[in-house]
C-alpha positions in Angstrom: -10.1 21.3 0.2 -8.5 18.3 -0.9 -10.4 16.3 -3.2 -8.2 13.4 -4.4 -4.9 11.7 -2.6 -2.0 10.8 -4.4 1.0 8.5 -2.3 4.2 8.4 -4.0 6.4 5.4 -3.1 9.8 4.7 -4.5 10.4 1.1 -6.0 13.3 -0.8 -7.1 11.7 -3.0 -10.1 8.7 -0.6 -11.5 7.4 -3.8 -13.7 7.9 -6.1 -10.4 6.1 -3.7 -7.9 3.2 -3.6 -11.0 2.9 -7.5 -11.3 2.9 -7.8 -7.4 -0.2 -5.2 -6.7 -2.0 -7.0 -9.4 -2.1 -10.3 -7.6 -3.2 -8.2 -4.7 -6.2 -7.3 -7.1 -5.3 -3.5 -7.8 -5.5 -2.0 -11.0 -3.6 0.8 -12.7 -4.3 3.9 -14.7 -2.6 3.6 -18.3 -3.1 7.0 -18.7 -0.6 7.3 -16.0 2.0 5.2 -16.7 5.2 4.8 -18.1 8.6 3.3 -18.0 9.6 5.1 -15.3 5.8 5.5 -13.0 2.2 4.0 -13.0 -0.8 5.3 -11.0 -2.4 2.2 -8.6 -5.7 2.8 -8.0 -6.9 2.1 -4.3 -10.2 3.8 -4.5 -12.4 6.5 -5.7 -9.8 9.8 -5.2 -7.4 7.5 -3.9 -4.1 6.2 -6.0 -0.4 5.3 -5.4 2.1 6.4 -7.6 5.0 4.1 -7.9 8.1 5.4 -9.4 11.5 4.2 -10.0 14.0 5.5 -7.5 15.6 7.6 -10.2 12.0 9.2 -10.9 11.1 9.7 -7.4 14.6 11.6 -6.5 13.7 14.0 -8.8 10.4 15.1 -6.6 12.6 15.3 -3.3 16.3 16.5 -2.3 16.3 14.2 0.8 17.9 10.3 0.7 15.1 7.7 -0.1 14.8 5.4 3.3 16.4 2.0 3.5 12.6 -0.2 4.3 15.3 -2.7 5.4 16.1 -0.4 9.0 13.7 2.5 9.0 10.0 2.9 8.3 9.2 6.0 6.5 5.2 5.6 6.9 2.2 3.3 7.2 -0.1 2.6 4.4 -3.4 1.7 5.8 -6.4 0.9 4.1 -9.9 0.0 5.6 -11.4 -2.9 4.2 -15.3 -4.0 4.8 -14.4 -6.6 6.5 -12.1 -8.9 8.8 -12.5 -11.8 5.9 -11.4 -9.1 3.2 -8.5 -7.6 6.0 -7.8 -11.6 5.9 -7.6 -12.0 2.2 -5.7 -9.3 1.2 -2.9 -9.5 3.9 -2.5 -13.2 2.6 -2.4 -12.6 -1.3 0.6 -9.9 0.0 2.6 -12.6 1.8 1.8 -15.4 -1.5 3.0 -13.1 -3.7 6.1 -12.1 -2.2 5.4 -9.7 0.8 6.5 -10.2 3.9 4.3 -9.4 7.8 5.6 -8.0 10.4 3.6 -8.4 13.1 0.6 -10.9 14.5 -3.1 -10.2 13.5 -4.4 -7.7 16.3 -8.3 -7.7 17.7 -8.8 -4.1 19.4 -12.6 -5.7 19.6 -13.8 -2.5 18.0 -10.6 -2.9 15.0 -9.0 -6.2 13.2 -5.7 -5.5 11.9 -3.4 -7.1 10.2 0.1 -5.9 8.5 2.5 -6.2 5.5 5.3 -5.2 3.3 5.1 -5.2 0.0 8.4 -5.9 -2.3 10.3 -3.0 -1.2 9.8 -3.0 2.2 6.8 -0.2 2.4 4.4 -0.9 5.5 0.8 -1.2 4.9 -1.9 -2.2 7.7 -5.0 -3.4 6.7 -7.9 -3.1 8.9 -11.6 -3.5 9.6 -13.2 -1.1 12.4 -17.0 -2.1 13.5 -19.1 0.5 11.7 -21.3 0.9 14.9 -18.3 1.8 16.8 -17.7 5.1 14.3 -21.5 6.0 15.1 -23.1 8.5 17.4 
């Protein structure tokens, strides 16, 4: 089984995508990175490779998707709360992301959405713990 997670995302400016996640409050592993990749770390077993595009075409043979017409996946990460879900899709929009779509209350699940620099999607949501349960 599994025991870690590693999402590799292609990015256009490596030291941009870097400076970006860090106003978002993420941290990286130096061990990591280089001039051409850095590791984000989300969580425990849980990190993000960004790469350059030249870096990441040499993991795949397929075209890298245009974030400008296509979505290739969504990110989403569950925060511990609707005031951090809150917080952390409006650091993304000040420091350059854009949304894409209105906060959503499922009653059970807040949500809320962004893209970061290059256009990936990542929702960001809070699910009522008693909801999970039993």
């Amino acid at each position: 089984m599994a025991t870690n997670i590693f999402v590799n995302l292609p990015v256009k400016d490596l030291d941009k995508s870097i400076a970006y996640f860090r106003k978002l409050g993420f941290d990286f592993n130096p061990k990591f990175t280089d001039a051409t990749a850095t590791c984000m770390i989300v969580a425990d077993g849980i990190y993000v490779m960004l790469l350059t595009e030249a870096k990441f075409r040499e993991f795949t043979p397929k075209q890298i998707c245009d974030t400008r017409t296509s979505t290739e996946m969504l990110l989403a990460l569950s925060l511990d709360s609707r005031a951090e879900v809150d917080a952390l899709a409006e650091a993304a929009v000040a420091a350059g992301g854009t949304t894409y779509s209105d906060p959503k209350d499922y009653g059970f699940m807040y949500q809320r959405a962004f893209q970061d620099l290059d256009g990936h999607s990542w929702e960001l949501f809070h699910m009522d713990p008693s909801f999970t349960q039993g």
